[in-house]
C-alpha positions in Angstrom: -17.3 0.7 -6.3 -16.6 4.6 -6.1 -13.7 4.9 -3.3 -13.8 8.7 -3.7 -17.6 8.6 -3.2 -17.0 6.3 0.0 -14.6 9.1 1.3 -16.8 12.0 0.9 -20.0 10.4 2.6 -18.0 9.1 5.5 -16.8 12.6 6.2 -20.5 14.0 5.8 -21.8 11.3 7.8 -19.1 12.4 10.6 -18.5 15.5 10.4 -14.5 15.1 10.1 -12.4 16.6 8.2 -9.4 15.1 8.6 -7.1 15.5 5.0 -5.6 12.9 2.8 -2.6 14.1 0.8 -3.6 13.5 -3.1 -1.3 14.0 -5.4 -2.4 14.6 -9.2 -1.1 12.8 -12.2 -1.1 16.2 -13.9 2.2 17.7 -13.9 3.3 19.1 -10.6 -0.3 20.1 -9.6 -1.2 19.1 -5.4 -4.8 19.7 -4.2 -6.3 18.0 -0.9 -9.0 15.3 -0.4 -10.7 15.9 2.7 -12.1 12.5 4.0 -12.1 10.4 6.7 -9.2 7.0 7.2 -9.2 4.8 3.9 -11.7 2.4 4.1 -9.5 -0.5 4.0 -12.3 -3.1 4.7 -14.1 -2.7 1.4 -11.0 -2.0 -0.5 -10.2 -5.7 1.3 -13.3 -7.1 0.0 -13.1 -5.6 -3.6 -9.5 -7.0 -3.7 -7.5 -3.8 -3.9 -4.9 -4.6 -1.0 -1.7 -5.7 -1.9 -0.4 -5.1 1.7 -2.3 -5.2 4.8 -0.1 -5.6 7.6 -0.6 -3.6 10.5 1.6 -0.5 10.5 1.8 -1.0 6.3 -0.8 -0.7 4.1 -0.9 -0.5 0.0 -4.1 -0.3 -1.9 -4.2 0.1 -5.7 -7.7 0.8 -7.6 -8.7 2.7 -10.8 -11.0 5.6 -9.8 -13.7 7.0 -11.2 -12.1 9.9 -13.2 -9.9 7.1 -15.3 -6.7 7.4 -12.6 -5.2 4.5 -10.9 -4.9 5.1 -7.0 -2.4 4.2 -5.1 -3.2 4.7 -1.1 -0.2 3.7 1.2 -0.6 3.4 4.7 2.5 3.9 7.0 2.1 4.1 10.6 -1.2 5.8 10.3 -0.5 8.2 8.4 -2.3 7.5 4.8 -1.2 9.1 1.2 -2.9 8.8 -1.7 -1.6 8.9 -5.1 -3.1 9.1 -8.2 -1.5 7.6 -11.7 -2.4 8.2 -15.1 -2.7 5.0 -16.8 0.2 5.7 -19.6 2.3 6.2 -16.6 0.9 3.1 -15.0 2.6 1.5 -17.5 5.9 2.3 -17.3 5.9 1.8 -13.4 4.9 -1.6 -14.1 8.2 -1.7 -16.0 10.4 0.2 -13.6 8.8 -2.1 -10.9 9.7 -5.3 -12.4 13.2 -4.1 -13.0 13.8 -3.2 -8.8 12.4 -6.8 -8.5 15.1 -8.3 -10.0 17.6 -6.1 -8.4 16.0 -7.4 -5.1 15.5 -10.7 -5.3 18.7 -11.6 -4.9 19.4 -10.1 -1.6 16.2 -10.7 -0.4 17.0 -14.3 -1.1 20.2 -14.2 0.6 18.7 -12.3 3.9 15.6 -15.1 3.6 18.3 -17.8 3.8 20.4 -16.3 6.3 17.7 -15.9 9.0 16.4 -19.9 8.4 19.8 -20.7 9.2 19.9 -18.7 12.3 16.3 -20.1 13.3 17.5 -23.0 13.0 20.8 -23.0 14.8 19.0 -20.8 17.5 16.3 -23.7 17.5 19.4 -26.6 17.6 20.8 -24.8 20.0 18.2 -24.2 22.4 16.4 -27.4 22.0 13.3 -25.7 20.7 11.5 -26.9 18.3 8.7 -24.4 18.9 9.6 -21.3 19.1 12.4 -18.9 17.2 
C-alpha cells in the first residue's frame, strides 16, 4: 500500500487542497504535502494505527521513498513526520527509556483512580456506574 499515492489521488479526485505539514528526515529541510485528511481507515486495516481514539490519532508506516511515517492526529489537526530508518532506531531506544520513566506514575495514577472508583461506587451504592 502507497499512503502518499492515496493522498495525492484523493486530492485529485476532490479537488482539495487542504496541506499536511511533512517534515523531512533530511536535516532541517520543511516542504508541504498537499492532500486531503489521512486516510485512517486503510491505515486501520493495513495495521498502522497505534492510537485511534477520537481527538488522538498515531499512525506509523514505512513509505515508499524508504522513510518511516509517523502521522499524529490531534484535534483534527494532522502532522506528518517522516524518519529515516537509522534514526528510527535510536527513537526506539529513547522511547523505551521515557517508558520506564513513566510507568511508574502511570501505575500510581492507574491505582489511585480504581480506588476512587471504588470508594465513589461504595459510597454511592453503584455498582454500575463511576
Amino acid at each position: 500500500m502507497n499512503f502518499d499515492a492515496t493522498a495525492r489521488l484523493a486530492t485529485e479526485k476532490q479537488g482539495m487542497s487542504t496541506c499536511l505539514p511533512l517534515v523531512s528526515s533530511a536535516d532541517d529541510e520543511r516542504t508541504a504535502m498537499c492532500t486531503t485528511e489521512f486516510d485512517w481507515e486503510d491505515a486501520k486495516e493495513n495495521e498502522c494505527v497505534l492510537v485511534a481514539a477520537p481527538a488522538r490519532k498515531i499512525a506509523l508506516f514505512a513509505n515508499s521513498i524508504g522513510d518511516i511515517s509517523l502521522v499524529v492526529s490531534a484535534d483534527g489537526q494532522e502532522v506528518l513526520t517522516s524518519i529515516d530508518p537509522d534514526e528510527a532506531i535510536r527513537l526506539i531506544g529513547m522511547l523505551s527509556s521515557a517508558v520506564d520513566q513513566a510507568m511508574p506514575e502511570h501505575r500510581r495514577r492507574c491505582a489511585e483512580y480504581s480506588a476512587f472508583v471504588a470508594i465513589h461506587k461504595a459510597s454511592h451504592g453503584d455498582s454500575d456506574h463511576a
